[in-house]
N, C-alpha and C positions, 0 to 999 in steps of 0.2 A: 791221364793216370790218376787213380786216386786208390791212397792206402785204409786198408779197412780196420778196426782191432773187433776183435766180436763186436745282262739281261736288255732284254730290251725296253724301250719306254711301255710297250702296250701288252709286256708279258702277261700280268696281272688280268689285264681284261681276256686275254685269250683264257687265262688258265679258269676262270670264274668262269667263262662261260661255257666250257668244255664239262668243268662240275659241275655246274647247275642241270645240263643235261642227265649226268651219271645218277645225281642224288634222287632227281626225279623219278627216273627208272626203276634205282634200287629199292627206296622207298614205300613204293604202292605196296602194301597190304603187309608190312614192316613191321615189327613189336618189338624191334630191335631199341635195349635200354638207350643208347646213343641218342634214340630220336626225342628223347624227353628232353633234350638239349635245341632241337632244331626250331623254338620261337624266337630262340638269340639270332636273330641273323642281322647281316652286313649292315654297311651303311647303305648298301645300294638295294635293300630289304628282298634279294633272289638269292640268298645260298647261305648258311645258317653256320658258323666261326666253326663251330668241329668238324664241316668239310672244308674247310678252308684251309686249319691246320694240318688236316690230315693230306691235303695234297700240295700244298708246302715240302709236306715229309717226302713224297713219293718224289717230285721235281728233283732235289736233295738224293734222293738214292738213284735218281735217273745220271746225277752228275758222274756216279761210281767214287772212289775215296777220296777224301777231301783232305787231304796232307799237306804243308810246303811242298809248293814245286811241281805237285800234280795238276792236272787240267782240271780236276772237278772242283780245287782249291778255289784257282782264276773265278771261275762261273760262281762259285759259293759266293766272294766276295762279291761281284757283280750283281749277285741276284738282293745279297743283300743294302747294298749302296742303292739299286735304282728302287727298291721297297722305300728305303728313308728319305730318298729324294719325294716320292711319291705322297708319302704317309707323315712323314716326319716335319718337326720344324728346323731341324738342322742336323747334317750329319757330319760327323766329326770323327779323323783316323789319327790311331797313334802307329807309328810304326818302329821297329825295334830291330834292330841289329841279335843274330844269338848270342846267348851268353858264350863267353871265351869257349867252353869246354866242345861247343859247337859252334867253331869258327869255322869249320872249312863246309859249312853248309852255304848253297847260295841264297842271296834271296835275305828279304827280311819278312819278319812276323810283324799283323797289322790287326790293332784291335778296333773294330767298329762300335760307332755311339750313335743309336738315333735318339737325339732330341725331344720332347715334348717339354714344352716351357711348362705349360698350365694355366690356368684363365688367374689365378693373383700372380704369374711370374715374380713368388719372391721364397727365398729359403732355399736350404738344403737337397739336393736332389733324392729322390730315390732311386734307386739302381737296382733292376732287375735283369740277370745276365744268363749267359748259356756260352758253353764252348763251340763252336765251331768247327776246328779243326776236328780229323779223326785221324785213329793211332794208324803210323807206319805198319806193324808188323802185329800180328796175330801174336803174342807173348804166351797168351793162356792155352794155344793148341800144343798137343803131345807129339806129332809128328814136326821133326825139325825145318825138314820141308813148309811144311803148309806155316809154320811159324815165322817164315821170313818175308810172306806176303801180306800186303795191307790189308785193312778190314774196309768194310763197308760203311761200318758205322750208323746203321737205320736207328740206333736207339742211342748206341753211343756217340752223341754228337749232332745227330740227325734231328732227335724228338726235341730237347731244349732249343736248337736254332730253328724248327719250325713252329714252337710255339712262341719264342720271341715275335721271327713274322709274323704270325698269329696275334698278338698284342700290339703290332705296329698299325694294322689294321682298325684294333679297337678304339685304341687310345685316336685314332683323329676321329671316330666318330662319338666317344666318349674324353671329349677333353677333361685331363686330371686337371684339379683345381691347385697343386702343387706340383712342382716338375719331377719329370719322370725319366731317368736316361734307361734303353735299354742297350744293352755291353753283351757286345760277341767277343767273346774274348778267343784270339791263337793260342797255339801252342800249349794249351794244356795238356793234351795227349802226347807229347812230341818225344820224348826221352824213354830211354829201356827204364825197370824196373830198379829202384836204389842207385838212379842216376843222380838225382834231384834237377833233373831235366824236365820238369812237369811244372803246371800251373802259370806257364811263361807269361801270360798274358794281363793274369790278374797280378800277378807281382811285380810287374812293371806297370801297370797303372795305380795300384796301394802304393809304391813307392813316389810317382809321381806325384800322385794328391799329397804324402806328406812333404814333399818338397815344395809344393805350391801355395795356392791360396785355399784360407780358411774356409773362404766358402764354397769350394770344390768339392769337399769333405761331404759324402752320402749321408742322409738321415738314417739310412740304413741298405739292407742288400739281401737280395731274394737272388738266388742260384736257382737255374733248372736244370737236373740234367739223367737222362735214363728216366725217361717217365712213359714213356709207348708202351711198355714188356703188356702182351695181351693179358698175364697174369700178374696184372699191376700188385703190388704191395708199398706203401711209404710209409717208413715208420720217423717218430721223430729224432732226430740225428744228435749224437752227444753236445757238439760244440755246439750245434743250433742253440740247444736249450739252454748252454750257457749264457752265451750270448747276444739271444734275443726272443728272451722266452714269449714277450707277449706278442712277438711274430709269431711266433708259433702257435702259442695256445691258440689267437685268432684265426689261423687258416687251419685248425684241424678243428675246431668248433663249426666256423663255414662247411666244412668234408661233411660233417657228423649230421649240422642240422639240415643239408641238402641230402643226406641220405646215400654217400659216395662211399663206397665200401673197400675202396682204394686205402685209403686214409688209415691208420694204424693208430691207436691210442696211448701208445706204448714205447719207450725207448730201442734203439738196436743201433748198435756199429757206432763208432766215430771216424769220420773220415776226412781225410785229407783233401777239398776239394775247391774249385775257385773261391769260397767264401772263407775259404781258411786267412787270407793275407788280410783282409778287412777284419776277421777276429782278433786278430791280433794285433790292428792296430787301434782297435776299442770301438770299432764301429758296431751297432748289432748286424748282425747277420747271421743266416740260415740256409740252409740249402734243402731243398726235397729233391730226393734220388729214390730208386730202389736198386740196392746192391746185393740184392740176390737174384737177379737176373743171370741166367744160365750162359747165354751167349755172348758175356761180358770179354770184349778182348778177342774172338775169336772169329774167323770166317763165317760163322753162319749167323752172326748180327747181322738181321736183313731183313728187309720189308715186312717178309710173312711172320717173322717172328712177333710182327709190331701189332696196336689195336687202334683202331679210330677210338673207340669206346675210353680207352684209357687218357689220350691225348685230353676227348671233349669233358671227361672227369675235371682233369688238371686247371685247364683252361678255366673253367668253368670255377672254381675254387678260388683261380689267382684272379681272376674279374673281378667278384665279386669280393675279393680282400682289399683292391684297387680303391676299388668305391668307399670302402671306409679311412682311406689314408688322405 
């Protein structure tokens, strides 16, 4: 929810080697902008990171919706525990009871952390995170019917947890030189609208770090979330630029001087979203979203609506902002 004001161990290898076929196929005699993307490729140098994400994304919408309590929730978590096992130097869960007002739900909410130490293993982490979970019910559809069935969530929930995968990937074959946590956060979609049932995940981890030790505390916080729309737009987000402008000016300079037409130079909306609990607790933090995405909230958030093109834009911006941190 966010408020606007204007697996198995040898998944992985199956799944590369199923795309490496597709890419190849598709490929031949291609002028498609995406491919300007395709010299970045893996560590295993056969299948180039914006196919990688992009079929992240589609495994993810093969689960169907990924809620507490659903089956494609189970497999989500899975898929992404046996990635950090794989990719990671440690993974690490929080798990969380709902809050009172949704006591009688089963089931707890569980934020996943893949590790990367970084080759000086010393400082501050940085924290780049994505929601996971995807909304219960259709809110934004007009028919009360179709309102009470869950979404799919290809973009909402779908594109930030496959581009995280997508960075768990990088980050072992690009070790950071300072640590890097990436955070899946639950339950940020979980509550109806003006429940203040939303953001469950990240507010139980900002409240942990202030409860904890100092050095827990993030250098800073990059949220991804709603970044696939084939008619990507990201403009830069109110609280971002309060509170971490020179995050931002650096990745929408990256956008601009790689020529990504994604990228918006211009302010719009302030929103309510995982990195809001870290704004608030003085950390910098920024989120890139686009929230004008049409099928926000609704059943036909879905695969097709989604673009490999927009993904390997994203991707390709937060690499290379990676590299300078």
């Amino acid at each position: 929810m966010r408020i606007r004001g204007n697996l198995c161990p040898t998944f992985g290898d199956t799944l590369h080697f199923i795309s490496l076929i597709l890419v190849l196929f598709f490929s031949i005699g291609s002028s498609s902008p995406r491919l300007a993307l395709a010299n970045d490729f893996s560590e295993t140098g056969s299948l180039p990171y914006s196919r990688i994400v992009w079929d992240y994304l589609k495994v993810l919408c093969d689960f169907g919706p990924r809620y507490l309590g659903s089956s494609g929730y189970n497999k989500t978590i899975r898929l992404i525990h046996d990635t950090g096992v794989k990719y990671a130097d440690e993974v690490e869960s929080q798990s969380f009871y709902p809050i009172e007002s949704l006591s009688g739900i089963e089931g707890k909410f569980v934020n996943l952390i893949l590790k990367f130490n970084g080759s000086e293993q010393r400082g501050h982490p940085l924290l780049i995170g994505a929601h996971y979970d995807t909304r219960p019910f259709a809110d934004e559809e007009s028919d009360p019917d179709k309102a009470e069935r869950p979404i799919l969530g290809a973009n909402d929930g779908g594109s930030g947890t496959a581009l995280l995968l997508g960075l768990a990937e990088w980050l072992h074959a690009h070790p950071p030189r300072l640590p890097v946590h990436l955070v899946f956060f639950d339950g940020e979609d979980f509550g109806k609208k003006e429940s203040g049932q939303m953001l469950l995940g990240s507010i139980h981890m900002a409240s942990r770090m202030q409860e904890g030790k100092e050095e827990d505390i993030p250098r800073g916080v990059l949220i991804l979330d709603m970044l696939a729309d084939s008619e990507l737009e990201i403009f830069q987000e109110n609280y971002s630029l309060k509170s971490a402008p020179e995050m931002v000016k650096s990745l929408f300079s990256i956008a601009k001087n790689k020529g990504f037409h994604q990228f918006k130079d211009k302010s719009k909306y302030s929103i309510y979203d995982d990195h809001y609990p870290f704004v608030k607790m003085g950390v910098p933090s920024a989120v890139l979203i686009d929230m004008d995405y049409p099928d926000w909230h609704k059943l036909t958030d879905t695969l097709d609506k989604c673009s490999e093109e927009s993904l390997a834009a994203v991707f390709a911006v937060v690499t290379a902002w990676l590299e300078t941190q």
